[in-house]
C-alpha positions as CSV (number, residue, x, y, z in Angstrom):
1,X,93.0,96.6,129.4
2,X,92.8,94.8,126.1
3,X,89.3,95.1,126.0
4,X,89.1,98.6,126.1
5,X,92.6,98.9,123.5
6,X,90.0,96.9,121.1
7,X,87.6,99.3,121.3
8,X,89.9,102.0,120.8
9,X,90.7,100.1,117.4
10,X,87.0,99.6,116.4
11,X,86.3,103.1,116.8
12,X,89.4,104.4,114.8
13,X,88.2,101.3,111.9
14,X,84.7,103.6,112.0
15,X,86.8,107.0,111.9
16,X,88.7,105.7,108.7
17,X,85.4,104.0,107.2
18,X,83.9,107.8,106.9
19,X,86.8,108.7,104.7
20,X,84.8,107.6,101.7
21,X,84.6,108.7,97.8
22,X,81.1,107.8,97.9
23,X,78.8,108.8,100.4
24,X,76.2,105.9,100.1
25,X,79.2,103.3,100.8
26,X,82.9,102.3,101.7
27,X,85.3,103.5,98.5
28,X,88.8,104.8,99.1
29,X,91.0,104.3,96.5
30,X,94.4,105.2,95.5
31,X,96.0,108.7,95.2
32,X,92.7,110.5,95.7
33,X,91.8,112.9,98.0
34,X,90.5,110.6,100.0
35,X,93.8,108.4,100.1
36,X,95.3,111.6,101.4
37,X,92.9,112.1,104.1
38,X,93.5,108.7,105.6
39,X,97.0,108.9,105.8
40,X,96.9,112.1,107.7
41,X,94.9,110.6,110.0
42,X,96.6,107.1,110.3
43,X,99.9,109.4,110.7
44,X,98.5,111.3,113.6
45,X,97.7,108.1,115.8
46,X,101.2,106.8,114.9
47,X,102.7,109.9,116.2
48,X,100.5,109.3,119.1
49,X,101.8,106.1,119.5
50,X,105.7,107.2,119.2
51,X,106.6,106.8,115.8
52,X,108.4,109.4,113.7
53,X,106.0,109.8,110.4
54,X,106.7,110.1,106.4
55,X,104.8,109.5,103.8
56,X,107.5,107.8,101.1
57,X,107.8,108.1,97.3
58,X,104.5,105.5,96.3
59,X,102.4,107.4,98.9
60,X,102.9,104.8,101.4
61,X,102.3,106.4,105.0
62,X,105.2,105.2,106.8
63,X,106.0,105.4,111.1
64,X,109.0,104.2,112.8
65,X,110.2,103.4,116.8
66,X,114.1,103.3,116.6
67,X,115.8,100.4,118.4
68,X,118.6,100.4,121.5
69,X,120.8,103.0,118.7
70,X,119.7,104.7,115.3
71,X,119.8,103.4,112.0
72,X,119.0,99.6,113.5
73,X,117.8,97.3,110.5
74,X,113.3,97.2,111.0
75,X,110.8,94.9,111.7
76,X,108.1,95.7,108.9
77,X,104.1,95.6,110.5
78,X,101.5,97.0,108.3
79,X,99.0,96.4,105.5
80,X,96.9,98.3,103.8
81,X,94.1,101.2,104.0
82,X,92.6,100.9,100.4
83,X,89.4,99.5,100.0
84,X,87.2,98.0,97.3
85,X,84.3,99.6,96.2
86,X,81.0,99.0,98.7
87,X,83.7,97.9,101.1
88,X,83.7,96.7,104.8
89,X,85.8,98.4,107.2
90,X,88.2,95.9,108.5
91,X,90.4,94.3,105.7
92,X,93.7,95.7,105.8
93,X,92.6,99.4,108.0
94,X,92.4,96.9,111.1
95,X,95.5,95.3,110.3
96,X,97.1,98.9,110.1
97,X,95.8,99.6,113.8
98,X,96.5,96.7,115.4
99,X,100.6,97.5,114.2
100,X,100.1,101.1,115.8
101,X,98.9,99.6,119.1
102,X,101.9,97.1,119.7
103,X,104.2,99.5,118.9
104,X,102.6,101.9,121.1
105,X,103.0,98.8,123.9
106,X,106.3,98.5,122.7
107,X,107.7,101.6,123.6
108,X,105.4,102.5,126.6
109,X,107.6,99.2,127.9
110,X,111.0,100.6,127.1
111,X,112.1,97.0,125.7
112,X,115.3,96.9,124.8
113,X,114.9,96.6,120.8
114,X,118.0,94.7,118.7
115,X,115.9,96.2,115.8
116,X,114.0,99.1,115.0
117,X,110.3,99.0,115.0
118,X,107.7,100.6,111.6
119,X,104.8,100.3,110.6
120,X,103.5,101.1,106.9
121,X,99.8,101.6,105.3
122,X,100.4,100.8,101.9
123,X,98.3,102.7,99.6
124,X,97.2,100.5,97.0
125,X,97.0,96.8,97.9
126,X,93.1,96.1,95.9
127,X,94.0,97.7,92.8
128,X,90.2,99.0,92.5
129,X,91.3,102.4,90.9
130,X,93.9,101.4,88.0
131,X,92.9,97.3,87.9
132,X,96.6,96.3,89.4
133,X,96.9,95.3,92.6
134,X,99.9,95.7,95.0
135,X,101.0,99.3,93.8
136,X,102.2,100.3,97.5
137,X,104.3,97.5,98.6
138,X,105.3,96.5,95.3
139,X,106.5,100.2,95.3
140,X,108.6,99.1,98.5
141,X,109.5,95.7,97.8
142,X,111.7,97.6,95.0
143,X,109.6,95.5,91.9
144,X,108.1,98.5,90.1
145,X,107.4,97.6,86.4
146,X,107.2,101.4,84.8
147,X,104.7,100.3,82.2
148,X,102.3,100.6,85.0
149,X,102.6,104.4,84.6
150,X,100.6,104.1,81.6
151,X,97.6,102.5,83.4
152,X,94.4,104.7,83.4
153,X,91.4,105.0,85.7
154,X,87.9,104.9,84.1
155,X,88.2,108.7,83.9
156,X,91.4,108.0,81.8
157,X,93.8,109.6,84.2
158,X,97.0,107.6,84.0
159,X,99.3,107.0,87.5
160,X,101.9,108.9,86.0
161,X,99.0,111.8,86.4
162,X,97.7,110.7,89.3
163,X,101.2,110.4,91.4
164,X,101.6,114.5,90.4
165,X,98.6,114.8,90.9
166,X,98.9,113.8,94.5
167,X,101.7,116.0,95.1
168,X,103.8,113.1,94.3
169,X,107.1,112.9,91.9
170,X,107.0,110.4,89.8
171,X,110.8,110.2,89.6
172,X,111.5,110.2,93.1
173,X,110.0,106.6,93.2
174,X,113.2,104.5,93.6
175,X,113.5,106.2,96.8
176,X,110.2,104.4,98.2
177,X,112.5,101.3,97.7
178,X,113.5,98.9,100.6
179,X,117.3,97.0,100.8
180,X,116.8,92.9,102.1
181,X,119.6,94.4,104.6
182,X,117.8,97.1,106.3
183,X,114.5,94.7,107.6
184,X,114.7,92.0,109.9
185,X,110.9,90.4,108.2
186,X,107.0,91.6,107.7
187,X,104.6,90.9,109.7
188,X,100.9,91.7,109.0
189,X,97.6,90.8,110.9
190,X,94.7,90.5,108.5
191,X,90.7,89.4,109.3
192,X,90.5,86.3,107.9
193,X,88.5,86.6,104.8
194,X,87.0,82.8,105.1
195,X,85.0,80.6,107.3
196,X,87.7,78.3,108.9
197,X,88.6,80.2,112.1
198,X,84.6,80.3,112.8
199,X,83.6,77.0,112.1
200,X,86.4,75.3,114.5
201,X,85.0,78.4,117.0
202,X,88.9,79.6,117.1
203,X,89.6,83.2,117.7
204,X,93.0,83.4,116.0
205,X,95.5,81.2,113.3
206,X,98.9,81.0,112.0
207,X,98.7,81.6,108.1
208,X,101.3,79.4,106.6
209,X,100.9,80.6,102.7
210,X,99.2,83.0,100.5
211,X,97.7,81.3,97.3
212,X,99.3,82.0,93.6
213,X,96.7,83.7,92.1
214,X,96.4,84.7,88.3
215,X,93.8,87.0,86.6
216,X,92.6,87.4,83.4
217,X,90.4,89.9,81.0
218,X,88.4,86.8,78.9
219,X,86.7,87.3,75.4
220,X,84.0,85.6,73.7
221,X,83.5,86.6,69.7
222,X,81.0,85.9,67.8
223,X,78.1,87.9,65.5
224,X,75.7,90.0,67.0
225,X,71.7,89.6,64.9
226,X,68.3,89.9,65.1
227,X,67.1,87.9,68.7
228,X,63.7,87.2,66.2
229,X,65.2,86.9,63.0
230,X,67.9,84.3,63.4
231,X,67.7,81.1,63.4
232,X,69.3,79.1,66.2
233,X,71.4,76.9,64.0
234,X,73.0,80.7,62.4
235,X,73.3,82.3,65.9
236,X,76.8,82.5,67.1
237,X,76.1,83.7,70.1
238,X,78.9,85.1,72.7
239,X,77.0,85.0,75.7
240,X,75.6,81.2,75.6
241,X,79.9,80.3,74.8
242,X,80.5,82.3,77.3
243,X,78.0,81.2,79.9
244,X,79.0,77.5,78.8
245,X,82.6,78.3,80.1
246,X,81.7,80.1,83.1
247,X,80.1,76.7,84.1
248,X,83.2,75.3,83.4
249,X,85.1,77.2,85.4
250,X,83.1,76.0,88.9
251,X,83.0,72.3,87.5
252,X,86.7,72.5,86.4
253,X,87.9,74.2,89.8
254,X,86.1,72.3,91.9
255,X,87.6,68.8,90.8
256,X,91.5,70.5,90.3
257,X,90.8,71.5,94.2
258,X,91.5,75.5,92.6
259,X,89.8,78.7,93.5
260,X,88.2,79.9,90.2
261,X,85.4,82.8,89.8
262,X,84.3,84.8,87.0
263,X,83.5,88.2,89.0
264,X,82.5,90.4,86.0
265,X,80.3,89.4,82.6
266,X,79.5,92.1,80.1
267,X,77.6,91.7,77.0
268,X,77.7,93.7,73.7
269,X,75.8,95.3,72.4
270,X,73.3,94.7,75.0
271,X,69.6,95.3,73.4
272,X,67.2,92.8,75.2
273,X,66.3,91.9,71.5
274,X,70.0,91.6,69.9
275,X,71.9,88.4,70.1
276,X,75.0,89.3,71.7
277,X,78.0,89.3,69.1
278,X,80.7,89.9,72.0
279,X,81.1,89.2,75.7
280,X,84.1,90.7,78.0
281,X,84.6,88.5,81.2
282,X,87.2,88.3,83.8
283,X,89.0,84.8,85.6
284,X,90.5,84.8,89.0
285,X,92.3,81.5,89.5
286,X,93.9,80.8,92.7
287,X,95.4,78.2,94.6
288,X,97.6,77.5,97.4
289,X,100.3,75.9,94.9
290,X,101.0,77.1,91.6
291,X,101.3,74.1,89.9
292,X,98.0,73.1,90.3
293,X,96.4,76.9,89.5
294,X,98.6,76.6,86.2
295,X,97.2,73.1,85.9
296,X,93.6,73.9,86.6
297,X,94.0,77.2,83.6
298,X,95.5,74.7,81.1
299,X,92.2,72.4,81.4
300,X,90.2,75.9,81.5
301,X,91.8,77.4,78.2
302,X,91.2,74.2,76.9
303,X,88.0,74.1,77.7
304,X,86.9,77.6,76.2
305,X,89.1,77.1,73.0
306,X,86.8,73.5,72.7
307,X,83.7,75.7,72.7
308,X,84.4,78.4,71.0
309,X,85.4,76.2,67.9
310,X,82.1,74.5,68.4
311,X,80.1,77.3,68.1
312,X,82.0,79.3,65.3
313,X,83.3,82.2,67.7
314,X,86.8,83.2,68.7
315,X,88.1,83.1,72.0
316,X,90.8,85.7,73.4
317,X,92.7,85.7,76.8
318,X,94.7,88.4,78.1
319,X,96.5,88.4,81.6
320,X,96.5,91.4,83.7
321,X,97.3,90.0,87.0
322,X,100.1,87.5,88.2
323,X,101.4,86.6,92.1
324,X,102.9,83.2,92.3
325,X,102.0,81.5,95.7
326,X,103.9,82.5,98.8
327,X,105.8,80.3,101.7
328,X,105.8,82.1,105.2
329,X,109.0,82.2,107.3
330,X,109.7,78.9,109.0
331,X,110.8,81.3,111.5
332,X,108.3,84.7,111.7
333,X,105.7,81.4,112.1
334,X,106.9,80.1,114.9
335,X,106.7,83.4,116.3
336,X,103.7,83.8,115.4
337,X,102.7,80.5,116.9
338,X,104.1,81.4,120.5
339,X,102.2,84.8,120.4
340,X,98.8,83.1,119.7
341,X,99.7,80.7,122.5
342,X,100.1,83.3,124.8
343,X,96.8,83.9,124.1
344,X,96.2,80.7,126.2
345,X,95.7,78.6,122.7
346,X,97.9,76.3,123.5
347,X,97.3,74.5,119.8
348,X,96.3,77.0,117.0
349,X,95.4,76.3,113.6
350,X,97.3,76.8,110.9
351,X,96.1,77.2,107.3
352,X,96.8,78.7,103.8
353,X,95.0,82.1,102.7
354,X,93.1,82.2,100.1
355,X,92.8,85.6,99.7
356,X,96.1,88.0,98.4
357,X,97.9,89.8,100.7
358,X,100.7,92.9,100.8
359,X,103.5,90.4,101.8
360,X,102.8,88.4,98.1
361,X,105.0,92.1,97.2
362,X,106.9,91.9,100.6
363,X,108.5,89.1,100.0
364,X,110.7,90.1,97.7
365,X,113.0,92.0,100.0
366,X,112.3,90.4,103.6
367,X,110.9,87.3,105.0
368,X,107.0,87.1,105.9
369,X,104.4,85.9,108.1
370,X,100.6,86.6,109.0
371,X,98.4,86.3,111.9
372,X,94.2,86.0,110.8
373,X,91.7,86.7,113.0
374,X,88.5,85.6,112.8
375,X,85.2,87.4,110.9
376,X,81.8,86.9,111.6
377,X,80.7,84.3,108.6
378,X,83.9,84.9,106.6
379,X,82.6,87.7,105.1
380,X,85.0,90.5,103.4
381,X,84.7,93.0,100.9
382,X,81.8,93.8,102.0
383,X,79.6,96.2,104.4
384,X,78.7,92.9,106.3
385,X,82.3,92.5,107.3
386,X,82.5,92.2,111.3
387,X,84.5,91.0,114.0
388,X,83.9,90.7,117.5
389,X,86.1,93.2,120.3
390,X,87.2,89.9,122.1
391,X,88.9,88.9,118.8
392,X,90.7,92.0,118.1
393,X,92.2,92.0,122.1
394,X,93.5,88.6,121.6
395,X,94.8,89.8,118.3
396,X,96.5,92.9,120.0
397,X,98.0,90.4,122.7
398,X,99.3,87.7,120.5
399,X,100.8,90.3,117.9
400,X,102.5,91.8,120.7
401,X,103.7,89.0,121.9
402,X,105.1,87.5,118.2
403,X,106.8,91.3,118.2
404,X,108.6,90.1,121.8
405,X,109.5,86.4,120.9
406,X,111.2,87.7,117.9
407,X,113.1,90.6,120.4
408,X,114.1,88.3,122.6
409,X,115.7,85.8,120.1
410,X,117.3,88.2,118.0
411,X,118.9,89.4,121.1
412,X,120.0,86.2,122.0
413,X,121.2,85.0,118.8
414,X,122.8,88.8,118.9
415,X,125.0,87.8,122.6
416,X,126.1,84.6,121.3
C-alpha cells in the first residue's frame, strides 16, 4: 500500500517538474505563469484528497481538513513548490505531496481531530526570481518588510508589479497573515539536502535545527589597465584580492566549523586582455549557531579589509539576506521521533540542517519541526536530485504517524 502511495507521489513530483519556465531544465519561480500553473494543479490533488482550497493574499496555495467542529485552531504541513534555476524535482514539491497524502489518510480514517488539518505550498521559499528568500511563509508568518515591494527581477519588474500582475492585490496582503492562536505547530518533510542519512545507510531523521544563515553581495575595487602594459607592482587588481579572499573563506570556515561559499564571481570589465578594476561576489555563511556564523564573518571581514589595504583597493559589503538559526519544538520532535519509530527505527538520527527551510519564517507564529529523508548522494538543487520509492513510503508512514501522536496527545491533554 505504501509502496504504491510512493509512486503515486513520484509521478505527481514528474507532473510538477514539467511546469517549467525553461524548456531545457527545471525553473519555476515566483508569480509567473508558471507559479500559477502549479498551484492549480497542487490544488486539484488537495481537493482530491479532502481539503477545501484557497489560494491566500502572497499566492500561497492553501488546503484545509476541519477538525471534530469548524473553526478548530490547525496543524500547519507544507513547504514549498518554487525551485532554483536547473533544478531537481524533489526539494520542497515532495514535501508538499507527502502533506496531501496524510491528510488524505487522515480523513479516509475518520480520526477524531482536536485540531484542524492544512496544508500550504508556499510560493517563494528560494528567492531565485527577486534575490529574497522566504516571500510565501514570511508572507504567512505575518513578518512582511514592505520595502521588499521595491525588489526587481532581472527584467526590472518590481513585486509590487508582479503581485498585480498575478492577479494579486497588493493591499490585501495582511490578510495572508497567520495569528500564534489559530495553529497548533508546522510541520514539514524535506529530502535531506546532505550526505548524513546515506552514509549511516538510514532512511529517515529527526531535524533538531535549521542553521543561521547570512548572505551578502561582496565588492572588490580597484583600477582596471592594460593586461600588457602594466606592471605588476602598479596593478591593483580586483580579481587576484578577490580570489585571495575567496580562499579565505574555505580556510577560514573550515577551522570556525561554519558553512561558507562564494556561489557567484563576476569580473569588470571582463576583456581577456584588461586587468579587472572591479569584482562583484556573493558570501553565504551558515552555521548551526549564530554566534559562531557571526564569529566566523568577523574573522572573514577582517580578512578582506587586511587585503584589500594591502593591495591599494577598497572593499565593500552589503547584506541582502538574514535568518538567525532555528530550535525545533522539544515537543513536534518527539513526535516526530515516535513516527519514524513506527517505521520500525527504533533509534533514529537526529541532526541539524544545513540547508534553509520555510519554518526559519514559520517560526515566528507557531512552533516547528522537520522530518528529512534521505537523497541519493546528498544531492539538491540539482537535476541529479533522487530518492528511492522505499524512502518516500517510510516517509508517508512516519509523517502520518507524527500527525496521529500529536492527535492523540492533544486529545488527551484536551480530557484532562
Amino acid at each position: 500500500m505504501s509502496e504504491t502511495a510512493a509512486q503515486l507521489l513520484l509521478d505527481r513530483c514528474d507532473e510538477l517538474a514539467a511546469i517549467s519556465s525553461n524548456p531545457e531544465f527545471l525553473e519555476r519561480v515566483h508569480l509567473s505563469p508558471e507559479h500559477r500553473a502549479a498551484n492549480d494543479l497542487v490544488a486539484g490533488w488537495m481537493r482530491e484528497a479532502g481539503l477545501s482550497t484557497w489560494q491566500d493574499a502572497a499566492g500561497n496555495q492553501c488546503g484545509r481538513l476541519e477538525g471534530r467542529e469548524p473553526g478548530l485552531p490547525a496543524l500547519l504541513l507544507g513547504s514549498h513548490i518554487d525551485t532554483v534555476p536547473d533544478a531537481g524535482r524533489y526539494d520542497g514539491m515532495l514535501g508538499v505531496l507527502l502533506a496531501i497524502a496524510v491528510v488524505g489518510r487522515i480523513r479516509d480514517s475518520r480520526l477524531d481531530l482536536p485540531f484542524a488539518i492544512e496544508v500550504v505550498a508556499f510560493s517563494d521559499e528560494e528567492g531565485t526570481r527577486f534575490g529574497t528568500a522566504l516571500l510565501g511563509s514570511r508572507a504567512l508568518a505575518g513578518t512582511w518588510d514592505d520595502e521588499w515591494w521595491n525588489l526587481t527581477d532581472t527584467d526590472g519588474i518590481t513585486l509590487f508589479e508582479a503581485f498585480q500582475d498575478f492577479g494579486l492585490d497588493p493591499a490585501r496582503l495582511p490578510s495572508a497573515f497567520r495569528r500564534p492562536e489559530n495553529l497548533v505547530g508546522y510541520l514539514e518533510a524535506h529530502i535531506e539536502q546532505g550526505p548524513f542519512l546515506e552514509d549511516a545507510d538510514r532512511r529517515l531523521a529527526v531535524v533538531t535545527s535549521i542553521a543561521g544563515a547570512r548572505r551578502f553581495a561582496l565588492s572588490m575595487v580597484g583600477k582596471a589597465g592594460h593586461a600588457g602594459g602594466t606592471p605588476f607592482d602598479r596593478r591593483r587588481d580586483a580579481l587576484v584580492a578577490a580570489s585571495e579572499l575567496v580562499i579565505e573563506v574555505e580556510r577560514i570556515s573550515k577551522e570556525r566549523g561554519v558553512i561558507g561559499t562564494v556561489g557567484r564571481l563576476q569580473a569588470f570589465p571582463g576583456g581577456v586582455n584588461v586587468i579587472p578594476g572591479r569584482v562583484e561576489f556573493s558570501l553565504d555563511l551558515r552555521a548551526e549557531f549564530d554566534d559562531d556564523r557571526d564569529d566566523c564573518l568577523r574573522l572573514l571581514f577582517e580578512a578582506a579589509h587586511e587585503i584589500a589595504e594591502r593591495r591599494g583597493l577598497a572593499f565593500h559589503s552589503t547584506e541582502i539576506y538574514r535568518a538567525d538559526a532555528v530550535r525545533c519544538d522539544l515537543g513536534l520532535r518527539d513526535a516526530v521521533t515516535a513516527g519514524i519509530r513506527a517505521t520500525g527505527d527504533e533509534n533514529p538520527m537526529a541532526f541539524w540542517s544545513r540547508a534553509g527551510h520555510d519554518g526559519v519564517a514559520v517560526v515566528a507564529v507557531t512552533p516547528i519541526a522537520m522530518l528529512f529523508l534521505r537523497c541519493r548522494g546528498g544531492v539538491s538543487h540539482h537535476p541529479d536530485e533522487a530518492v528511492k520509492k522505499a524512502d518516500v513510503a517510510a516517509a508517508l508512514d512516519a509523517y502520518e504517524a507524527t500527525v496521529r501522536d500529536l492527535v492523540a496527545s492533544r486529545s488527551l491533554s484536551l480530557s484532562t
